[in-house]
N, C-alpha and C positions, 0 to 999 in steps of 0.2 A: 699539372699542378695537383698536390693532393689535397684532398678534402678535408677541415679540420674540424680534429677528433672532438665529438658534442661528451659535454661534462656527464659524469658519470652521477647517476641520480640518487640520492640518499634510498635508504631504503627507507618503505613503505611502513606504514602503522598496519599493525594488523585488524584495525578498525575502519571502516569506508566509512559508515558516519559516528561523528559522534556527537550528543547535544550536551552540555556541560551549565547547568547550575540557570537553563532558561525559564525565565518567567515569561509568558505571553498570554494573549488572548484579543479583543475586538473593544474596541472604542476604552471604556473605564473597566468593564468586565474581563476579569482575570479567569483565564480556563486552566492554566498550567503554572505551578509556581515551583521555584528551587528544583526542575528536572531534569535527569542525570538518566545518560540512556545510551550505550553500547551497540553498533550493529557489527559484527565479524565479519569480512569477508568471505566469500561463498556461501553464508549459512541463510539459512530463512528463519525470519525473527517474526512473531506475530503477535501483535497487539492489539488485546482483548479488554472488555472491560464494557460497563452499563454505556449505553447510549447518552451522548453529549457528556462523556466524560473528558473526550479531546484528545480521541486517537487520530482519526482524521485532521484534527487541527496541527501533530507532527509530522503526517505527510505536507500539510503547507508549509510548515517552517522546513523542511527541507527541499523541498522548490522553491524556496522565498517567495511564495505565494504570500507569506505573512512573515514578518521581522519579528525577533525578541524583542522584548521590552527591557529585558537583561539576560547575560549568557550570549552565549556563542553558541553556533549551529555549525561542524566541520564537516566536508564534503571532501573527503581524501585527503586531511592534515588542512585543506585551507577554508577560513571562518569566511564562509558564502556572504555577510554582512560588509566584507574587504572590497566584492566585485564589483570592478564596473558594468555595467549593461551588455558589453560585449564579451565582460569573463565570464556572468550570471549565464547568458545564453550557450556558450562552450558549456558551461556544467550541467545547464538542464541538458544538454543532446545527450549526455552520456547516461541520463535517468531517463527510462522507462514508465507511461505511466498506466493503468489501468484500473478504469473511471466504471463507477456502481456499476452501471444498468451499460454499457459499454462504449456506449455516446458514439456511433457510427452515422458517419454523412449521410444520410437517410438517401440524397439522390445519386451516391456516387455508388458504382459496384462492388462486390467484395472485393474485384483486384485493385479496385480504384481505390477503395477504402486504405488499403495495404502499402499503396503505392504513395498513395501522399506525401507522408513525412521522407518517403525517399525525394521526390521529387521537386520539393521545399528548401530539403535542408544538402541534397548529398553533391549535386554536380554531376551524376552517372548517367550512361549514355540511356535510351529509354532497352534497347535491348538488354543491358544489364538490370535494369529495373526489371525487368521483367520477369530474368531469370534469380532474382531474389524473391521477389514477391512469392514464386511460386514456390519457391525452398521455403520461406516462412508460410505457408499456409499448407504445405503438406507437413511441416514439423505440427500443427495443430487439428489434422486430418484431414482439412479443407478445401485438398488443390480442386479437388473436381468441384468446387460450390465457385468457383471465382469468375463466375460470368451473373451468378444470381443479384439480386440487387439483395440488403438487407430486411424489407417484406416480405420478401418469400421463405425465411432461413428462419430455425426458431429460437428462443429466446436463450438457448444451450449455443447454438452454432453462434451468433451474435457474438458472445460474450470468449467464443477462439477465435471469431474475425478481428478483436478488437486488443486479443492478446498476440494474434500475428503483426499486427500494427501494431503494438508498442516492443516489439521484438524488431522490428524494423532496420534501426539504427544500430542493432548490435549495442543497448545501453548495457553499460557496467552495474547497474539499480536499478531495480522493478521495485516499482509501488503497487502496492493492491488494495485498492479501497471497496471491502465487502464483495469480490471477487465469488462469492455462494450466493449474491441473496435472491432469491425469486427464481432458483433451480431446480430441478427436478431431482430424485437422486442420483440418476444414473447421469445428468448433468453437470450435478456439481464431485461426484465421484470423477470423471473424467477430469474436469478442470482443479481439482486437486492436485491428480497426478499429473499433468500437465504442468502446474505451476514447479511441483519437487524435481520432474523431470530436464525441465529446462533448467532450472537452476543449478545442473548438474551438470547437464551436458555443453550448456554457454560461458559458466564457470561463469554465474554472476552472482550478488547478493541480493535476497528477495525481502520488503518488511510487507508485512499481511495484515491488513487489519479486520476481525473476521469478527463475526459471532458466533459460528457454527463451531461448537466444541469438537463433537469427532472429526468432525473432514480438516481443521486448523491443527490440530494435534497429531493428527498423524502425518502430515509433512513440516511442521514444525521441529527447528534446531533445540529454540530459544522460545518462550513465552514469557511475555509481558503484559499482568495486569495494571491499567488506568484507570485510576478512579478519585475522586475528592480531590481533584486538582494535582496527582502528583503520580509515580509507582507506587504500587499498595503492596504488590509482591510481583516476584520474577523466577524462573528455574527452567529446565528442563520441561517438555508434558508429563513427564512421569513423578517428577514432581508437583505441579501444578495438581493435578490428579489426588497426589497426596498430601497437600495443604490443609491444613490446619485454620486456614485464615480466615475467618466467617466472611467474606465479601467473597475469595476465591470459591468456597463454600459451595455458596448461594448462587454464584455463577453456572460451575459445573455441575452441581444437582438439579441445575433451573427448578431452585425453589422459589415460589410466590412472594415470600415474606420472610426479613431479616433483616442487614446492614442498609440494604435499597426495601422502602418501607412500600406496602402491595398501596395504604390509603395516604393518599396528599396531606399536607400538612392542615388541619381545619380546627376550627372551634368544639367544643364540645359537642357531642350529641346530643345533649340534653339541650344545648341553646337552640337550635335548628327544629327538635321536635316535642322539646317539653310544651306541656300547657301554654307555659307564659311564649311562648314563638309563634303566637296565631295572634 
């Protein structure tokens, strides 16, 4: 008896995510309004911008870590707001995710660290496990560290144990939240190209959310600045670079003072230390 033939699949948007016209944020507080946001397939898109401006808060709305308020969040043409708990969970196995400071089971080993999510989510025998684990931590240089526990390793090795573990699964989406910060250079030079080179060679889509202007910029496809609740500007790095935009500006000159003001909002000077203030 033959097998019947499975329908032929529309084809794909050349978009993996898209977010379309969302408002969100936490309790009454609004962090993102009316935002419109494109990621390509295979590209690496990095989204930059002042601190709590609510770039990490669109990696939540794309793990549905957090709901819109309004808008839609698409995850391969389907609005992740649709799924049930058991589709939610099928879409996160196919995202990747990689958390600031690395967030490693402190008692479990590097290969144990590596092994988990295979071992959670996949069904494979532990010999196959095995022999992945160490295919992802030599793709990140690491095979010979996979007996050390995460004490012993330093705060550079930590942060490719932690991107071997979200490479695990073979996800279609890597998230990167601050993937540079508290690196050395020749650490976060490594995990730069680390991040552009996998992204190549797995043929996945990477979104970045970074500060560090040069090390983001030169593996970035696409930049996108967040700020004041919304995109303030967006281009190419070479673009970005040649911006006009006094926030972009202020950004990539890392000057003190402009759009993001250097002193807090306060009263007069003169109230605080004129005569009549004593």
């Amino acid at each position: 008896m033959t097998s019947p033939t499975a329908p032929s699949s529309p084809d794909r948007s050349p978009a993996l995510v898209e977010i379309r016209q969302v408002t969100c944020g936490y309790g009454d507080r609004v962090i993102l309004r009316d935002v419109d946001l494109v990621v390509p397939r295979g590209s690496v898109v990095a989204l930059m911008g002042t601190s709590g401006g609510g770039k990490t808060t669109v990696l939540r709305l794309i793990g549905r870590q957090i709901d819109p308020m309004s808008g839609q969040v698409l995850f391969d043409g389907t609005d992740l707001a649709t799924l049930d708990r058991d589709g939610l969970y099928a879409a996160r196995r196919r995202m990747g995710m990689l958390f600031q400071f690395g967030a490693l089971f402190t008692d479990l080993s590097v290969f144990d660290n590596v092994a988990f999510p295979l071992r959670e989510h996949s069904g494979l025998s532990e010999s196959m496990i095995r022999d992945l684990v160490l295919m992802k931590l030599n793709a990140v240089g690491l095979r010979g560290a996979r007996d050390l526990m995460p004490s012993q390793v330093s705060g550079g090795m930590a942060r490719r144990v932690a991107l071997a573990r979200a490479i695990a699964l073979d996800p279609e989406l890597m998230l990167y939240d601050e993937p540079f910060a508290g690196l050395d250079p020749i650490s976060m030079g490594v995990a730069a190209r680390l991040i552009k080179e996998l992204n190549q060679s797995l043929g996945i889509t990477s979104i970045v959310v970074s500060h560090d202007v040069d090390e983001t910029f030169g593996i970035a496809d696409h930049v996108v600045f967040i700020a004041n609740g919304g995109v303030v500007a967006q281009g190419t790095p070479t673009e970005m670079r040649e911006s006009s935009d006094p926030l972009v500006r202020q950004f990539v000159d890392a000057e003190p003072d402009g759009p993001v003001r250097f002193h807090y909002p306060a009263t007069a000077v003169g109230e605080d230390f004129g005569v009549g203030a004593r």
